[in-house]
C-alpha positions in Angstrom: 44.9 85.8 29.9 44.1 88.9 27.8 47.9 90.5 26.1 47.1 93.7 28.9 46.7 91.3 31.8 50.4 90.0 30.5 52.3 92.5 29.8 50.6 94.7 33.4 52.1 90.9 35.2 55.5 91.1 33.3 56.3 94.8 34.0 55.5 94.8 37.5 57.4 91.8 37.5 60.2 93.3 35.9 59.8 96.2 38.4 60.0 94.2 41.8 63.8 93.3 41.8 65.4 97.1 41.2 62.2 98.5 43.7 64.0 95.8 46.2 67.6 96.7 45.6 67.3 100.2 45.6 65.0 99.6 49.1 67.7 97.0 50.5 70.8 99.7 49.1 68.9 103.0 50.4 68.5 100.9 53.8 72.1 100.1 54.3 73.7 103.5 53.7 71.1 105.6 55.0 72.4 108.4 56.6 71.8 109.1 60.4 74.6 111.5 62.8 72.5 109.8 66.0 76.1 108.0 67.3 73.9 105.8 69.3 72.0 104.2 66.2 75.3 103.6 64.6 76.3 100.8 67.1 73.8 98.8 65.7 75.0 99.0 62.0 78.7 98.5 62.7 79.8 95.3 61.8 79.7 92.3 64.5 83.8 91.3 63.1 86.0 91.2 65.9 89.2 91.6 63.7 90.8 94.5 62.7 90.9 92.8 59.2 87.1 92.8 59.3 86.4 96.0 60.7 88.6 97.6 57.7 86.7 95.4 55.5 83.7 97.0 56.1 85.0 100.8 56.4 86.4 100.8 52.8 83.3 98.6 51.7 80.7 101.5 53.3 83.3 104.1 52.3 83.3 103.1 48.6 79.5 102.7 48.2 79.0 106.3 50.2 81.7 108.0 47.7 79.9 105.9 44.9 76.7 107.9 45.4 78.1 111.1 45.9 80.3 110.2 42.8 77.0 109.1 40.2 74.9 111.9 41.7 77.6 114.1 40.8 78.2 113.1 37.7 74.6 112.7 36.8 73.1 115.7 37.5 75.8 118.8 38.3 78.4 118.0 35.6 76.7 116.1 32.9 74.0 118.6 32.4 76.4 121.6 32.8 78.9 120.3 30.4 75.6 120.0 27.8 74.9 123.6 28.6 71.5 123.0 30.3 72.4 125.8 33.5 73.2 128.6 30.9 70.5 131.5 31.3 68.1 130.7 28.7 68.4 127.1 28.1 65.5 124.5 27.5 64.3 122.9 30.8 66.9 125.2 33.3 65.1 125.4 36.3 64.4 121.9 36.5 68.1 120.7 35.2 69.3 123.4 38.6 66.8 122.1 41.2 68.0 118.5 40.3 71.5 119.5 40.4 71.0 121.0 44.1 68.8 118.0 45.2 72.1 115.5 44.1 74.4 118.6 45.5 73.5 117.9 49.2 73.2 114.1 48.3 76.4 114.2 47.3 77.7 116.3 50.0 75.7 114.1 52.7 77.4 110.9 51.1 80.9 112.5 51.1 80.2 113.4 55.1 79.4 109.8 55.6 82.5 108.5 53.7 84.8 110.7 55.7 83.0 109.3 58.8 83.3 105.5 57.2 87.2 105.9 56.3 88.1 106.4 59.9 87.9 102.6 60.3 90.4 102.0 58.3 93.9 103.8 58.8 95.1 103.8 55.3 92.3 105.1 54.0 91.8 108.2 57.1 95.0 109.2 56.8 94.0 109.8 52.3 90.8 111.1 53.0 92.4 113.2 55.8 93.3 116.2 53.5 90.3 115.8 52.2 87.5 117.0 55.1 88.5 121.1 54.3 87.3 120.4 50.5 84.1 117.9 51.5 83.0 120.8 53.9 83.5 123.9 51.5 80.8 121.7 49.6 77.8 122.5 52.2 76.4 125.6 51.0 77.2 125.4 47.5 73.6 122.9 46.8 71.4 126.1 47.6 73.7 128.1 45.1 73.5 126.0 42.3 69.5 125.7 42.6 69.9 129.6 41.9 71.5 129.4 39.2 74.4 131.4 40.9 77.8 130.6 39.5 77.2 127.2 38.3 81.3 127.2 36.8 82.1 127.2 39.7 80.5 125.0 41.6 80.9 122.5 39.2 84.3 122.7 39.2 84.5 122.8 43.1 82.2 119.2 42.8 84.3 117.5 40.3 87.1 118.6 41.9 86.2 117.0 45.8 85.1 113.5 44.1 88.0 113.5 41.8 90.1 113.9 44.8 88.0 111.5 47.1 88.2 109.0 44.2 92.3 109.0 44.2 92.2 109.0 47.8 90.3 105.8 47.7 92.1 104.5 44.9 95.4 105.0 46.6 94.2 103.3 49.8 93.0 100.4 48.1 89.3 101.3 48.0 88.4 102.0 44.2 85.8 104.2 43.8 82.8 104.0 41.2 80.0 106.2 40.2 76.9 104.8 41.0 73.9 106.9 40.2 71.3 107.2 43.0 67.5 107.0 42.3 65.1 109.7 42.2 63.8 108.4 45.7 67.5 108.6 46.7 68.1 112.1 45.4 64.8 113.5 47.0 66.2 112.3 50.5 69.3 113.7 50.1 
């Protein structure tokens, strides 16, 4: 074999397992408000044990999302300075940061709607639904550039809170950044 032929084999090997991750992790907390399609993706458990098992499990990796899209693209690239008028590569640094905006806002929906399965962690991310839904309109905002302090602040601010929330109800929250494909979707 020629060293193009190897190295084309070995980086679409290397490619295969993340492209099947992301696939098999975009599949499993894909968002859908049809109630009737939910049936099937709530666990089979017939204990309360397992059905809590599951809510905090689908509540942390929905939080996660909103959490690393958050991060990633609204705060990070505001804290380097990349929304102020002016600024190399703006437009495109906004537009991403209203794309993981509604991500975020869409995963934060979906982990109010996962935390009801398990009563420790409704009755922390309770408080919480006024904050998630002041969230909604603030994507289109921040993709005009209007003020992006804040809006960031208002971001950080909801997933700091869902993060203690889950914290204190026994569901640790981490960032985990979504993938282009992911942040298109919204």
């Amino acid at each position: 074999m020629s060293a193009v032929s190897l190295s084309a084999v070995s980086v679409r090997r290397s490619l295969v397992a993340p492209v099947l991750c992301c696939a098999l992790l975009a599949g499993a907390t894909a968002c859908n408000d049809d109630d009737a399609s939910d049936a099937g993706s709530t666990p089979s458990g017939t204990s309360s044990a397992e059905k809590q098992k599951f809510a905090k499990t689908r509540f942390v990796a929905n939080a996660g999302i909103a959490a690393g899209a958050t991060y990633q693209w609204i705060v990070k690239p505001f804290r380097a300075g990349k929304f102020k008028k002016g600024a190399d590569g703006r437009k495109f640094a906004l537009v991403k940061a209203g794309l993981a905006g509604t991500l975020a806002y869409n995963r934060l929906k979906a982990a109010t709607k996962n935390a009801q399965g398990d009563p420790t962690l409704a009755k922390a991310v309770a408080p919480l639904t006024a904050g998630i839904d002041a969230l909604k309109g603030l994507p289109s905002k921040l993709r005009k550039g209007d003020s992006t302090d804040s809006i960031v602040s208002s971001f950080d601010g909801v997933i700091n809170s869902v993060k203690g929330a889950g914290k204190s109800a026994g569901a640790e929250v981490k960032d985990r950044v979504p993938s282009a494909g992911e942040l298109v979707k919204g």
